[in-house]
N, C-alpha and C positions, 0 to 999 in steps of 0.2 A: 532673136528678138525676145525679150523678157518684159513683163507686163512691166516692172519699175520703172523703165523710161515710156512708160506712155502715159501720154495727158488724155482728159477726157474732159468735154466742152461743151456747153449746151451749143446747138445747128444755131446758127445764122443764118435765117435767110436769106438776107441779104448780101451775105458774103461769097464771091466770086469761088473762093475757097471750099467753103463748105458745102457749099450747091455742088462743084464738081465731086464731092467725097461724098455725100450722102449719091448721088447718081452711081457713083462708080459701088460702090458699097450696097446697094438694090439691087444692083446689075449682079454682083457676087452673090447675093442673098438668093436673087432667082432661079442663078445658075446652077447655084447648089443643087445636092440631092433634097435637102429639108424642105427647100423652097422649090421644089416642081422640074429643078432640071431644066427649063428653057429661060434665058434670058427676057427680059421686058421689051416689050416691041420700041419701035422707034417712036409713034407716037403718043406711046405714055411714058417715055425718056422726054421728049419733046415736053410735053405740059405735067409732069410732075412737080416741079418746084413752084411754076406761077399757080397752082392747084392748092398746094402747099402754104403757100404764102398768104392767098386768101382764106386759108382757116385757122381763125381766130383760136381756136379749139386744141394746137397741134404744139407737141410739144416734144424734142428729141435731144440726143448727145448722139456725138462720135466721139473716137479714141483715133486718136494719133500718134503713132511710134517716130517720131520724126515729121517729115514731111507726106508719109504715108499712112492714109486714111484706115482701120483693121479693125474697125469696128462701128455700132450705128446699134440705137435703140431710137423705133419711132413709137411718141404716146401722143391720143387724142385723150382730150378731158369729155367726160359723160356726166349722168346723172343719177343718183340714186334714188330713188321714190322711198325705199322704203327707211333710209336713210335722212331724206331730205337735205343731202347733201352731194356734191359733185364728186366722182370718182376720174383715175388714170386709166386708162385703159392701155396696156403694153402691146403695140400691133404691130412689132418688126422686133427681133431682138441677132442679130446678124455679128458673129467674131470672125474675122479671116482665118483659114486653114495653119497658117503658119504660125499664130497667137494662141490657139484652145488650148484647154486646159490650162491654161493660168489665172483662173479666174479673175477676166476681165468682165464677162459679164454680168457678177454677183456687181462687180466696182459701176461697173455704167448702171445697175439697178439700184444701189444704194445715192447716185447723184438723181436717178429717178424719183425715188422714194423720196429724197430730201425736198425734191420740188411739190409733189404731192402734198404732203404735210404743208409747206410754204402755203398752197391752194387752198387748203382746210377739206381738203379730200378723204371721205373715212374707209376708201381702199384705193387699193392697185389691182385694176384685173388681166388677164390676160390668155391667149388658147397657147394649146401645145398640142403635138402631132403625136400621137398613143404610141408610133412606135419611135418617138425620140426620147429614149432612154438618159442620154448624156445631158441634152436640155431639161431635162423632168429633175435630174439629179441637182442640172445644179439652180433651177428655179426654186428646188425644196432647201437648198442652200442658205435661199433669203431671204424665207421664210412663207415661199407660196406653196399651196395645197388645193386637191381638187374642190371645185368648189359642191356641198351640200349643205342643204337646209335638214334633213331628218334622213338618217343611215337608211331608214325603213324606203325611203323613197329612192336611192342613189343618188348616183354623180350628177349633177345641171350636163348636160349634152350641150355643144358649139351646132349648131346647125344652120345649112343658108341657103335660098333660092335664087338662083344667079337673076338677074333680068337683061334685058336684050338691050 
């Protein structure tokens, strides 16, 4: 499979289609190593998309090599304060094993980007895993970087406190 015959699509929620391909393409994402190695339980496969559907905020693409779903960028819209203006937030960015390295997902980041801009969004943000090297590479691709306000202070740190 070669990235030239793949389309890339903003999600439909609504589409019986793209509900099963963004599911099945989570379910990939989870399984992976990047993503934690266990797949997503049944009951947040169960209320994923009507979860989805009710946030106004959500905004994603898949790629399709045919009729086979091989890739999925999920973004929610944020806010900037210091900006005063709404940002992308990149919170899934998943290529199937048998597509990497063709960069497809600089391709689903640049339909990203274009909707951001569309938004009047004055960024795109998003986490990466310290030791994913390949993602790191090709995120710097598209022109993202860690993020810092003064070298003297370092890198913004991803941090989270689960709740129950």
């Amino acid at each position: 499979m070669t990235s030239d015959v793949i389309g890339i699509v903003e999600v439909d929620l609504a589409s019986a289609r793209h509900g099963a391909a963004l599911l099945a393409m989570m379910s990939g994402y989870a399984c992976d190593a990047m993503g934690g190695g266990v797949d997503l339980s049944a009951e947040v496969k169960a209320r994923l998309l009507s979860q989805l559907r009710g946030r106004p905020d959500y905004f994603g693409v898949l790629a399709f090599a045919g009729e086979t779903a091989v890739g999925l960028v999920n973004c929610f819209e944020g806010f900037s304060t210091f900006q005063a203006r709404p940002l992308l937030n990149v919170h899934d960015v998943f290529v199937s094993a048998q597509v990497r390295g063709q960069g497809l997902a600089q391709r689903m980041l640049a339909q990203v980007e274009s909707e951001a801009r569309r938004r009047g969004c004055c960024k795109l943000t998003m986490e990466v895993l310290e030791g994913n090297a390949a993602a790191q590479a090709s995120y710097r691709r598209c022109g993202f970087a860690p993020y810092m306000l003064d070298p003297a202070l370092g890198r913004a740190l991803f941090w989270e406190k689960k709740l129950a």
